[in-house]
KOLDO-491744 format. One record per atom (N, C-alpha, C): residue number from 1; residue in one letter; x, z, y; atom name. Coordinates in Angstrom, 3 decimals, padded with zeros to 6 digits. Example, Ala and Ser with C-alpha at 12.3 -4.5 7.8 and 13.67 -1.06 7.14 Angstrom:
<rs>
R / n / res / xx / zz / yy / atom
R / 1 / a / 013.190 / 007.800 / -005.690 / N
R / 1 / a / 012.300 / 007.800 / -004.500 / CA
R / 1 / a / 013.200 / 007.800 / -003.300 / C
R / 2 / s / 012.850 / 007.080 / -002.250 / N
R / 2 / s / 013.670 / 007.140 / -001.060 / CA
R / 2 / s / 012.900 / 007.870 / 000.030 / C
</rs>
This chain:
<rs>
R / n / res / xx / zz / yy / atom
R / 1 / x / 077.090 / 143.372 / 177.065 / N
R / 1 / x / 077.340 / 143.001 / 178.443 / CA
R / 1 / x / 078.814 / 142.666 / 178.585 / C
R / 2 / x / 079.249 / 141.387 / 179.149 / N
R / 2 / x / 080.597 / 140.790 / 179.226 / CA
R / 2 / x / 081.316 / 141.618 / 180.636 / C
R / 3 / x / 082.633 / 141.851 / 180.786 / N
R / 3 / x / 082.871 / 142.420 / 181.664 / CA
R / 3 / x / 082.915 / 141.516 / 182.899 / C
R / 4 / x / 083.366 / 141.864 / 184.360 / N
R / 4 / x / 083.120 / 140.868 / 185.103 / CA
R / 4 / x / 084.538 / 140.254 / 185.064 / C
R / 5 / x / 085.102 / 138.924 / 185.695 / N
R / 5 / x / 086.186 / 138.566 / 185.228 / CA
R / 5 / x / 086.574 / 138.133 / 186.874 / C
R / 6 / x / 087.936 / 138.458 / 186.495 / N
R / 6 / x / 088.284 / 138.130 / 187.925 / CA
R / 6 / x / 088.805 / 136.936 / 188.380 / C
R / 7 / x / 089.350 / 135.826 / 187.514 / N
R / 7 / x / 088.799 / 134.948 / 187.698 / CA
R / 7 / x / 087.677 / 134.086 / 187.953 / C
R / 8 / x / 087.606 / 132.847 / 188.841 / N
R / 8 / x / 086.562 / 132.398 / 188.166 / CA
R / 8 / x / 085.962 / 131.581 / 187.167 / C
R / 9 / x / 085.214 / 131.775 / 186.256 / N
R / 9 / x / 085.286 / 130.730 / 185.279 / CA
R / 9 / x / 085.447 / 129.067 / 184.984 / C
R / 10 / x / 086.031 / 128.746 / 184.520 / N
R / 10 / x / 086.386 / 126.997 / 184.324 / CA
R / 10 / x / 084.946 / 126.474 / 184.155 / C
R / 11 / x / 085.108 / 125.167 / 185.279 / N
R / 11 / x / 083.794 / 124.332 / 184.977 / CA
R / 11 / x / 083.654 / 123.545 / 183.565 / C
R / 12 / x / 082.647 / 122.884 / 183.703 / N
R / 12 / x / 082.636 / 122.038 / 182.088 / CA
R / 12 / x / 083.272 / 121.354 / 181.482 / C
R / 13 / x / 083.842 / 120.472 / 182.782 / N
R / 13 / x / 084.619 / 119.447 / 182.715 / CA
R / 13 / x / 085.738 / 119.837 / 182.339 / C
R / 14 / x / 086.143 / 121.171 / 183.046 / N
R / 14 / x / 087.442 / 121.420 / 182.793 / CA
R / 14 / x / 087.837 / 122.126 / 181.401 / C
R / 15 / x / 086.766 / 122.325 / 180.908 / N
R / 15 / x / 086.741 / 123.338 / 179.869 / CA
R / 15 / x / 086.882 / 122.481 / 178.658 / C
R / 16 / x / 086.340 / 121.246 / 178.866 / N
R / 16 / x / 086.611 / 119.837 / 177.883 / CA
R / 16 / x / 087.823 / 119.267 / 177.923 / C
R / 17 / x / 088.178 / 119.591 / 179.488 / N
R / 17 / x / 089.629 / 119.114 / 179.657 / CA
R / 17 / x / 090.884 / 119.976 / 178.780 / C
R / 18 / x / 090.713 / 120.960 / 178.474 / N
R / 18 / x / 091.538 / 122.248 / 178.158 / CA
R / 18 / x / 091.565 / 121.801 / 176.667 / C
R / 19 / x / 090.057 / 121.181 / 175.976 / N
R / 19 / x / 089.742 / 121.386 / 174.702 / CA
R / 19 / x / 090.986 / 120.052 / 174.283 / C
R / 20 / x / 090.402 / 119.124 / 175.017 / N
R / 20 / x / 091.402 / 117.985 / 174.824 / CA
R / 20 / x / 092.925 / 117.842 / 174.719 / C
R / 21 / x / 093.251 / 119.017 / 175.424 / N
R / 21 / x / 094.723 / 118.929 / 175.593 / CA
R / 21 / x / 094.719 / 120.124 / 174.837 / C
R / 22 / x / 093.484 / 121.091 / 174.122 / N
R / 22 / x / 094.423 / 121.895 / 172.892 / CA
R / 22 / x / 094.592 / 121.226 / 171.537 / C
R / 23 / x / 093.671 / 119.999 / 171.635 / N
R / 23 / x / 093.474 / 119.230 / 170.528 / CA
R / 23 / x / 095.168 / 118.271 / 170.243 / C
R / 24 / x / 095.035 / 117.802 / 171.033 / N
R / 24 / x / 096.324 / 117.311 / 171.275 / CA
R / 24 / x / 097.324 / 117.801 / 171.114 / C
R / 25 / x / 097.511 / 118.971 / 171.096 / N
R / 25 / x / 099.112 / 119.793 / 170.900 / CA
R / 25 / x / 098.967 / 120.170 / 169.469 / C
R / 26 / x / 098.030 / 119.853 / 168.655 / N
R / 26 / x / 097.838 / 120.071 / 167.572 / CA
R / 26 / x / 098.153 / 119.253 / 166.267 / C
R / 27 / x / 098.196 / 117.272 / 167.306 / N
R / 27 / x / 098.747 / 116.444 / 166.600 / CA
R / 27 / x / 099.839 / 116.060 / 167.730 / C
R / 28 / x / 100.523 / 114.928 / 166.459 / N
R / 28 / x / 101.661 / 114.094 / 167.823 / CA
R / 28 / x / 101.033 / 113.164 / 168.392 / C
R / 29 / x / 101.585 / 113.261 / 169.734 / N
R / 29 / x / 101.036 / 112.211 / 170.990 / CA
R / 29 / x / 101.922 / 111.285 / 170.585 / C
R / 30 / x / 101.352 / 109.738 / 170.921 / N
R / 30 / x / 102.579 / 108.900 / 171.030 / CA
R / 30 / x / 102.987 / 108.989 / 172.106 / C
R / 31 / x / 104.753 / 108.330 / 172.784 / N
R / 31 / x / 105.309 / 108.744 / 173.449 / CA
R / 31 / x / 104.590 / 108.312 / 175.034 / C
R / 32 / x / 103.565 / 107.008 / 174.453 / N
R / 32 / x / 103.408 / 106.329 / 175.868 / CA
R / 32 / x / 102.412 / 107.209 / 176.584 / C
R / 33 / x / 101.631 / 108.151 / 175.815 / N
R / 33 / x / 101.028 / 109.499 / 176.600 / CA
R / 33 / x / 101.744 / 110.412 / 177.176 / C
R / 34 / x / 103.196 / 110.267 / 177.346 / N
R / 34 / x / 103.647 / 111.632 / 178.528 / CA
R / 34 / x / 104.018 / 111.110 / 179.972 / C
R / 35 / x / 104.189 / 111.316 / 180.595 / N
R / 35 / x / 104.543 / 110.812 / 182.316 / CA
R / 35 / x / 106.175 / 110.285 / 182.042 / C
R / 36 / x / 106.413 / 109.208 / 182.682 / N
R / 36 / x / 107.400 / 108.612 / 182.859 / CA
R / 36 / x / 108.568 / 109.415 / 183.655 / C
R / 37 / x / 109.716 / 109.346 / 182.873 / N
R / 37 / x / 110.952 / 110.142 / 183.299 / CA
R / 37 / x / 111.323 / 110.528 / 184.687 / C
R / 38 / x / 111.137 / 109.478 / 185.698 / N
R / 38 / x / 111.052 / 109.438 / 187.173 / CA
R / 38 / x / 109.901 / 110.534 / 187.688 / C
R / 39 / x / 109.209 / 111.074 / 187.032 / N
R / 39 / x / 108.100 / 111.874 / 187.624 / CA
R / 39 / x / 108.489 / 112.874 / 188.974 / C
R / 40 / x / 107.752 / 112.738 / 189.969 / N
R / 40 / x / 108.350 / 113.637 / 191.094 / CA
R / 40 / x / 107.041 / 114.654 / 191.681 / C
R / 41 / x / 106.237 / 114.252 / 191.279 / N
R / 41 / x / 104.710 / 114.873 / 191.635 / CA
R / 41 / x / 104.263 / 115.371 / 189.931 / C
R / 42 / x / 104.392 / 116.841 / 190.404 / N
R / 42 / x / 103.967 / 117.336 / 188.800 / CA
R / 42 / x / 102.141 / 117.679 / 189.228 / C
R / 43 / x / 101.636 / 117.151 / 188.597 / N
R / 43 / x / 100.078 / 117.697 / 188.659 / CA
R / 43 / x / 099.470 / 118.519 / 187.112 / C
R / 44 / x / 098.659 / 118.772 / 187.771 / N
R / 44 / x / 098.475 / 120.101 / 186.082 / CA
R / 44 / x / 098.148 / 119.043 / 184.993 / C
R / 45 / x / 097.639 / 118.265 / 185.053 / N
R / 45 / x / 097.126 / 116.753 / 184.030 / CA
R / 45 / x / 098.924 / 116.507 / 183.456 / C
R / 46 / x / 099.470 / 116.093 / 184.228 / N
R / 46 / x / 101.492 / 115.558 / 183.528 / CA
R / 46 / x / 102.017 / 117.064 / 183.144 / C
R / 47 / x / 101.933 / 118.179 / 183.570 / N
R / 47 / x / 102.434 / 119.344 / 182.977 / CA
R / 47 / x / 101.644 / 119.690 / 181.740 / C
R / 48 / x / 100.350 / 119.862 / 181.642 / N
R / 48 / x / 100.116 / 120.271 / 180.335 / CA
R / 48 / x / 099.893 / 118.833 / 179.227 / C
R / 49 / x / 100.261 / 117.245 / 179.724 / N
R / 49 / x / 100.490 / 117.019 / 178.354 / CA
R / 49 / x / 101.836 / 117.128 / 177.766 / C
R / 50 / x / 103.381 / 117.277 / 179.257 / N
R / 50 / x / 104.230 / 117.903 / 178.619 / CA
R / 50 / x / 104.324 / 118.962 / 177.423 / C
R / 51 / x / 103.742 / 119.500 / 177.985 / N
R / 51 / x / 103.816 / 121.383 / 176.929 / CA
R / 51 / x / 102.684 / 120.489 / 175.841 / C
R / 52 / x / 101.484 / 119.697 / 176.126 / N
R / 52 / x / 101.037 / 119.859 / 174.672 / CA
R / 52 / x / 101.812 / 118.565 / 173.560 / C
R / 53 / x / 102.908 / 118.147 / 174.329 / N
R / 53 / x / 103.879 / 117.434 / 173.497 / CA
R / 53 / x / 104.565 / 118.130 / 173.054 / C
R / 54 / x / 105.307 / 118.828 / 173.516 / N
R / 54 / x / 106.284 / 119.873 / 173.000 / CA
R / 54 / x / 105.803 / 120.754 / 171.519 / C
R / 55 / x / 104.457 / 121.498 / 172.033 / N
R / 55 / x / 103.742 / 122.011 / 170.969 / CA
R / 55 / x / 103.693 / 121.570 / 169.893 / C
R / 56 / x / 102.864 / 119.671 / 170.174 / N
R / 56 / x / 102.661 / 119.741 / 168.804 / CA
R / 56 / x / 104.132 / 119.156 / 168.148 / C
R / 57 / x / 105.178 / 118.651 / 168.233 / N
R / 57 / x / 106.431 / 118.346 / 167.874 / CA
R / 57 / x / 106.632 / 116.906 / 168.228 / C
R / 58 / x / 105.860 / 116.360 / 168.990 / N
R / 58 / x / 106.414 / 115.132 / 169.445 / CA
R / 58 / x / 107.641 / 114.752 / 170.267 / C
R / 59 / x / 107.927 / 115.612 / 170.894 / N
R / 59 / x / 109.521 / 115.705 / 171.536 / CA
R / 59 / x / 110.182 / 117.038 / 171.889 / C
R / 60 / x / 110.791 / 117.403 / 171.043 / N
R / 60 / x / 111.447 / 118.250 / 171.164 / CA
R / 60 / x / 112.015 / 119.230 / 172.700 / C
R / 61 / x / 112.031 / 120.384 / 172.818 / N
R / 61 / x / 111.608 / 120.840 / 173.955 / CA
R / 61 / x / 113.353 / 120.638 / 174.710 / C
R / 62 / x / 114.258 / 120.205 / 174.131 / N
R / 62 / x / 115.425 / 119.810 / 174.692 / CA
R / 62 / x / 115.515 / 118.577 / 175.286 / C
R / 63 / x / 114.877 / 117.831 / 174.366 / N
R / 63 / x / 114.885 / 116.440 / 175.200 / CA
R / 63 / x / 113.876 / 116.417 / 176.477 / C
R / 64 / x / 112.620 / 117.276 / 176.066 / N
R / 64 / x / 111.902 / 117.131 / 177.187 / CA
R / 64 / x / 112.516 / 117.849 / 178.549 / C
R / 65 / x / 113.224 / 118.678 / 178.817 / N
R / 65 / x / 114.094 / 119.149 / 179.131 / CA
R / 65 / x / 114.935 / 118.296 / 179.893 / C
R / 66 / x / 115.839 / 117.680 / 179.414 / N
R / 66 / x / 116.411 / 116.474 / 179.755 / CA
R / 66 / x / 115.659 / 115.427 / 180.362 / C
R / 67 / x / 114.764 / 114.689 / 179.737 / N
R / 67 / x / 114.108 / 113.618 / 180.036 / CA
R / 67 / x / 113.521 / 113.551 / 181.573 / C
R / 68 / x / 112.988 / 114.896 / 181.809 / N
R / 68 / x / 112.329 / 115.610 / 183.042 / CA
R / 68 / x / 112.896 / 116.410 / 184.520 / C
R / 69 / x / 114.344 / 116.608 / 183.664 / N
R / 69 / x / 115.191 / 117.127 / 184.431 / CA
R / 69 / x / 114.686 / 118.462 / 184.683 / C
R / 70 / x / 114.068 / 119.263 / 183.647 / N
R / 70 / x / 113.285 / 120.680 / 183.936 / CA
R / 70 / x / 114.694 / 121.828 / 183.205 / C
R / 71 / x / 114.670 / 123.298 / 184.071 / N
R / 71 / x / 115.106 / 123.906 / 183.218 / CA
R / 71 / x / 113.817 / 124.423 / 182.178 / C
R / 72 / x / 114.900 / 125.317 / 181.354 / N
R / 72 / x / 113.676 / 125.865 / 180.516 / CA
R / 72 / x / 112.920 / 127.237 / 180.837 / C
R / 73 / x / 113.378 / 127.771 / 181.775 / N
R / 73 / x / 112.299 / 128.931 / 182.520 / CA
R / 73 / x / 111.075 / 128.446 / 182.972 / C
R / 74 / x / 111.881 / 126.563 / 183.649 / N
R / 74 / x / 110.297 / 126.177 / 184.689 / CA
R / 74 / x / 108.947 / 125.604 / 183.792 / C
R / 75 / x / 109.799 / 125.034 / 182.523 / N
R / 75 / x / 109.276 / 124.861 / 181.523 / CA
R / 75 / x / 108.267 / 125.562 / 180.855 / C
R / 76 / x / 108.933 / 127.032 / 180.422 / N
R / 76 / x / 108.710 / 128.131 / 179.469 / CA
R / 76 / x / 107.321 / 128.517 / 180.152 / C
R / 77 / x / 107.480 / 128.938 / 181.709 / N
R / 77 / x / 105.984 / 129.299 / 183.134 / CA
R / 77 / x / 105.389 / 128.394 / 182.379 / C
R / 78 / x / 105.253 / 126.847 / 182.442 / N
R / 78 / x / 104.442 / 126.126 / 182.383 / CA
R / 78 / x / 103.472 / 126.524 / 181.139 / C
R / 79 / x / 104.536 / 126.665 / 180.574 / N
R / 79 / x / 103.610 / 127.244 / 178.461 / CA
R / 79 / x / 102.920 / 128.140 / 178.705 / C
R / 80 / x / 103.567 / 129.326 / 179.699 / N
R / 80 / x / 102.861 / 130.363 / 179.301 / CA
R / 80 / x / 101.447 / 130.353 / 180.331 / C
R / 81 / x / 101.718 / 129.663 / 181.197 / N
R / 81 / x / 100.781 / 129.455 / 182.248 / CA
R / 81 / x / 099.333 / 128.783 / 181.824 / C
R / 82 / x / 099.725 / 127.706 / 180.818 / N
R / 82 / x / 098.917 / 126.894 / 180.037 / CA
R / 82 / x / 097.983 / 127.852 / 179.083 / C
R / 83 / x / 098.725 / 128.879 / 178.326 / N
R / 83 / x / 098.401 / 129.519 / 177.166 / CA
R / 83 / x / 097.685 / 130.482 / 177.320 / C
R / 84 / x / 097.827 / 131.074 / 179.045 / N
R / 84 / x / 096.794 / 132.092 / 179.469 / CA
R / 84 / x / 095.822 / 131.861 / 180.025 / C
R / 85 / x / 095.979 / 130.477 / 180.913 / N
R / 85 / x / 095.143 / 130.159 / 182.285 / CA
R / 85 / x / 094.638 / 128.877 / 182.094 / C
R / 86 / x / 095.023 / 128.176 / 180.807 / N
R / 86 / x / 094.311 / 126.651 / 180.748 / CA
R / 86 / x / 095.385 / 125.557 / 181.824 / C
R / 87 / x / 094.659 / 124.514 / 181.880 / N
R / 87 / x / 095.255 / 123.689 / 182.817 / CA
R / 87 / x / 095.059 / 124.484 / 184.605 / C
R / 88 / x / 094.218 / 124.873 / 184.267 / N
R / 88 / x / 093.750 / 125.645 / 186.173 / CA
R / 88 / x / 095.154 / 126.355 / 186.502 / C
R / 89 / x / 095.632 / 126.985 / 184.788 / N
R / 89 / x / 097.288 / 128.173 / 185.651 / CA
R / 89 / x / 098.628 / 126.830 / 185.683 / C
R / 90 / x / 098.124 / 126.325 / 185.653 / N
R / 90 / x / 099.353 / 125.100 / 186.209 / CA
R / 90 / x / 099.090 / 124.198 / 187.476 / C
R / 91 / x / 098.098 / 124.532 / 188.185 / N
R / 91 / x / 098.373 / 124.144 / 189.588 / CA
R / 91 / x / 099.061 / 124.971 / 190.428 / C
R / 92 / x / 099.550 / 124.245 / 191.032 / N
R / 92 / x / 100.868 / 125.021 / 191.865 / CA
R / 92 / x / 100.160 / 125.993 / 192.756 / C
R / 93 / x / 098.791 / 125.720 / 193.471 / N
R / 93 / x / 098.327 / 126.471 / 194.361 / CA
R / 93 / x / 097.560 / 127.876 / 193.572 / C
R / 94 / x / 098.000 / 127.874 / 192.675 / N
R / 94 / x / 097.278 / 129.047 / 192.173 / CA
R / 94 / x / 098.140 / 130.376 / 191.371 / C
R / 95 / x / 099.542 / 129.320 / 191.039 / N
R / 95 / x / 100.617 / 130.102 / 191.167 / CA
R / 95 / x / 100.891 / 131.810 / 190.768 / C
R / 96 / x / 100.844 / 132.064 / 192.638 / N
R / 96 / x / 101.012 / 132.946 / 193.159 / CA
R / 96 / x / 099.823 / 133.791 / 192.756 / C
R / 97 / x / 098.503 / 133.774 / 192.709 / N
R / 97 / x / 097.347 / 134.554 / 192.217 / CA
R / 97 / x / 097.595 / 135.059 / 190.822 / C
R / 98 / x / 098.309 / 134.025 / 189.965 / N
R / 98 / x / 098.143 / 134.235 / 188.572 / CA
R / 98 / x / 099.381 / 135.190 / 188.338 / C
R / 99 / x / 100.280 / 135.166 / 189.070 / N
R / 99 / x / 101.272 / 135.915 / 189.336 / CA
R / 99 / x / 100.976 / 137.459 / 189.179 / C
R / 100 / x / 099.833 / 137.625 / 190.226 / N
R / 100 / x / 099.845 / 139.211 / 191.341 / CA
R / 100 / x / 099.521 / 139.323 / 189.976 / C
R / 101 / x / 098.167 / 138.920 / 188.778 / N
R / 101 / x / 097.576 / 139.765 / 187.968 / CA
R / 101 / x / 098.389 / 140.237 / 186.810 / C
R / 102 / x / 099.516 / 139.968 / 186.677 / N
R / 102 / x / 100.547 / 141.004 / 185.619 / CA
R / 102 / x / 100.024 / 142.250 / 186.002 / C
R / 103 / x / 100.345 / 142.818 / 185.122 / N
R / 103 / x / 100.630 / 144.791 / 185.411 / CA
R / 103 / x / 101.939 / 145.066 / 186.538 / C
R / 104 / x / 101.871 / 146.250 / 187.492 / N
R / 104 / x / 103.028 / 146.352 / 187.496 / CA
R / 104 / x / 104.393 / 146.982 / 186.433 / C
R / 105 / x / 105.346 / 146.801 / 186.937 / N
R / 105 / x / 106.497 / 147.066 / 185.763 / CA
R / 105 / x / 107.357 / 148.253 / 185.851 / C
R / 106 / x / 106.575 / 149.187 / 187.173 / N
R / 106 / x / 107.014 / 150.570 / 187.188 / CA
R / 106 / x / 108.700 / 150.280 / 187.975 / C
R / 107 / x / 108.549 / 151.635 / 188.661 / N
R / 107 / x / 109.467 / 151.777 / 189.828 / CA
R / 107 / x / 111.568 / 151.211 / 189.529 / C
R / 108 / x / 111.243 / 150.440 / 190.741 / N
R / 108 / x / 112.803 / 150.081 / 190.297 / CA
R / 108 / x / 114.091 / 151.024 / 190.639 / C
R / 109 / x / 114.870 / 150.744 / 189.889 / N
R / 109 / x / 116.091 / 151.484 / 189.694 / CA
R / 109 / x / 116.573 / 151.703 / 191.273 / C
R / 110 / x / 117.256 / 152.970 / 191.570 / N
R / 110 / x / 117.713 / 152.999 / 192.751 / CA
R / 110 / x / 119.519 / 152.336 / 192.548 / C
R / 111 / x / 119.811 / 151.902 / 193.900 / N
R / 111 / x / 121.397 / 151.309 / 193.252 / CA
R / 111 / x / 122.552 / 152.018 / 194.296 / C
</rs>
């Protein structure tokens, strides 16, 4: 018996979508597959083929960096967001949910 999950599970589509873009970080993209430098609307589709460029070594995570005008924290979320949650933890509206489910990190220091 699977436990219940508190998410909810990825549809089919999306689950093909995920496969595609793990496939992809596995080889190099050519360059004309990443979103154009001007990008101002990040959607989870232009963020995770960022990160699955980066992954597989098609551009180095400095230039992408540069190219994007990203630091590398907003960056780094994106990876890890990708690596736990699929493309679904890189919509912005979900964010905050994927957030609460860390552990907490135990009582803060008094100052």
């Amino acid at each position: 018996m699977s436990e219940p999950s508190f998410w909810p599970r990825p549809s089919s589509s999306q689950n093909r979508l995920n496969s595609i873009i793990e496939q992809s970080a596995q080889r190099a993209l050519p360059m004309d597959d990443l979103p154009p430098p001007n990008t101002a609307r990040w959607v989870a589709r232009r963020k995770a083929a960022v990160v699955a460029a980066v992954r597989s070594g098609s551009i180095p995570m400095e230039e992408a960096l540069s190219r994007y005008q990203l630091s590398e924290e907003e960056f780094l979320s994106w990876q890890r967001a990708f690596e736990t949650h699929g493309i679904a933890g890189l919509r912005t509206t979900r964010v905050q949910q994927y957030r609460r489910s860390r552990p907490p990190r135990g009582p803060r220091p008094r100052r």
